[in-house]
Structures are given as structure tokens and as C-alpha cells.
C-alpha positions in Angstrom: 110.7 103.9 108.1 108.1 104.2 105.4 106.3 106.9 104.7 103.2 107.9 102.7 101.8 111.4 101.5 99.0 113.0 100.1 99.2 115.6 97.6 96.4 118.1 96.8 96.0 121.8 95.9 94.2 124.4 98.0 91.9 126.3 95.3 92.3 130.2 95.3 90.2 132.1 98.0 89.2 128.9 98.9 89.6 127.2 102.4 89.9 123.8 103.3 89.9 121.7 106.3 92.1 118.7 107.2 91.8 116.2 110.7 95.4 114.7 111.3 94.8 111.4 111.6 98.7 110.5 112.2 101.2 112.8 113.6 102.5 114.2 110.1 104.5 117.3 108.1 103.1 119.6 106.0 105.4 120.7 102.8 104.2 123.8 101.2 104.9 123.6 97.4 103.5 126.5 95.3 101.6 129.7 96.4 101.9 130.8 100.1 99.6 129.0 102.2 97.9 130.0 105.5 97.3 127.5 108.1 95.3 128.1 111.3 94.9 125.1 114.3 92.2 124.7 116.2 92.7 125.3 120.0 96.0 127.4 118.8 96.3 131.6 119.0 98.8 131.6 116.3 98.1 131.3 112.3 101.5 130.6 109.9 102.1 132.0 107.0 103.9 129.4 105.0 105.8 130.2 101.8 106.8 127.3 98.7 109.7 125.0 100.7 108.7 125.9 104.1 106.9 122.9 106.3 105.0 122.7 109.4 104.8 119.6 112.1 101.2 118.4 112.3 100.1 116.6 115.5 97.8 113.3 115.8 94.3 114.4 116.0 94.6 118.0 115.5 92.4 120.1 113.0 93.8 122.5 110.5 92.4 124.5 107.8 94.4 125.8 104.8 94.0 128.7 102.7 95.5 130.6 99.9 95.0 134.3 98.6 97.2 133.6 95.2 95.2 133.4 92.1 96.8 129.9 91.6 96.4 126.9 93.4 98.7 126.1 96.1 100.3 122.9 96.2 100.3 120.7 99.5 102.1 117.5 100.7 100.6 115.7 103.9 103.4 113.3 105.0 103.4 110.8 107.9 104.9 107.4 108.7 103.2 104.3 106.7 101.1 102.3 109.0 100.3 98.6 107.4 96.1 98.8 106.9 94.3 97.4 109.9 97.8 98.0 112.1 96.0 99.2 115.1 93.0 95.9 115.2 95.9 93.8 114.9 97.7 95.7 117.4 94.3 95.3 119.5 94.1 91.4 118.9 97.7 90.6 120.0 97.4 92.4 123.2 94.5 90.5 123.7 95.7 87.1 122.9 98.6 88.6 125.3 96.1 89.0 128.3 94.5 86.2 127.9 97.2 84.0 127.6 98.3 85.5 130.8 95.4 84.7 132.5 95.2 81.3 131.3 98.9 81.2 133.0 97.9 82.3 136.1 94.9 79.9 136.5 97.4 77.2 135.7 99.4 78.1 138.4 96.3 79.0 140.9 95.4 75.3 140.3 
């Protein structure tokens, strides 16, 4: 399946915050990086090579006490753009075509 990422650095003594929009992996690249979730007790610690599972819809901020920035992949499936109103439309068009069935039948 294809994939797509987004690359950025975390800035030193700097915190960011990132909404997962798509159930995705985190890949830690240079400089530690700490990551807390919201509605989670537990913060990781995540060295260069080490990666997390992100979850749909989940918020996570990232962090960095190295005096460099820390390099961070974001990697999820690839979704064609407008995948879920086309998704929307055909199960429409599915409905109603099985309505239109049914009053066919009812007739």
C-alpha cells in the first residue's frame, strides 16, 4: 500500500503539537525526542531509530532537550485526496439505488 510522510524537526527546548489525522508511525531520526499523548499516563522517551504507533485522532506533542534539532518522520497509509466524499457519495448512490429497488418491487 502507499504510503506518505512528513518530515520536520522539533527545535531545541521547543515543544510542538501534532493531531493524528490518520492512524500513522512516528520514526525518530536525530536527537532524542519526548512524546506525551493526551488522555495517556505514560510519556516515551524515544532515541534516533526508535518509532512509536500513532492512533487516528489522537494528540501528541513532541519535545527535545538536545541543543540540535531533532528529526521526525510522520508516516501513514496514502489516502487519494477527497477519498472519504467519494467514499460518502458512493454509499449514497448505494442507498438510493436500493431504495429505488425496493419501490420497484413495492409497486
Amino acid at each position: 500500500m502507499p504510503a506518505q510522510s512528513v518530515h520536520f524537526a522539533v527545535p531545541p527546548k521547543r515543544t510542538l503539537t501534532w493531531r493524528v489525522h490518520a492512524s500513522a508511525t512516528l520514526h525518530i531520526h536525530a536527537a532524542p525526542v519526548w512524546v506525551t499523548r493526551a488522555r495517556s499516563p505514560y510519556d516515551h522517551w524515544l532515541r534516533p531509530g526508535e518509532t512509536l504507533r500513532l492512533e487516528r485522532g489522537e494528540r501528541i506533542w513532541l519535545s527535545t532537550e538536545a541543543d540540535m534539532p531533532a528529526q521526525v518522520t510522520v508516516t501513514s497509509a496514502w489516502r487519494p485526496p477527497f477519498a472519504g466524499a467519494r467514499r460518502g457519495i458512493e454509499r449514497v448512490a448505494a442507498w438510493l439505488a436500493l431504495l429505488t429497488l425496493r419501490r420497484s418491487r413495492d409497486a
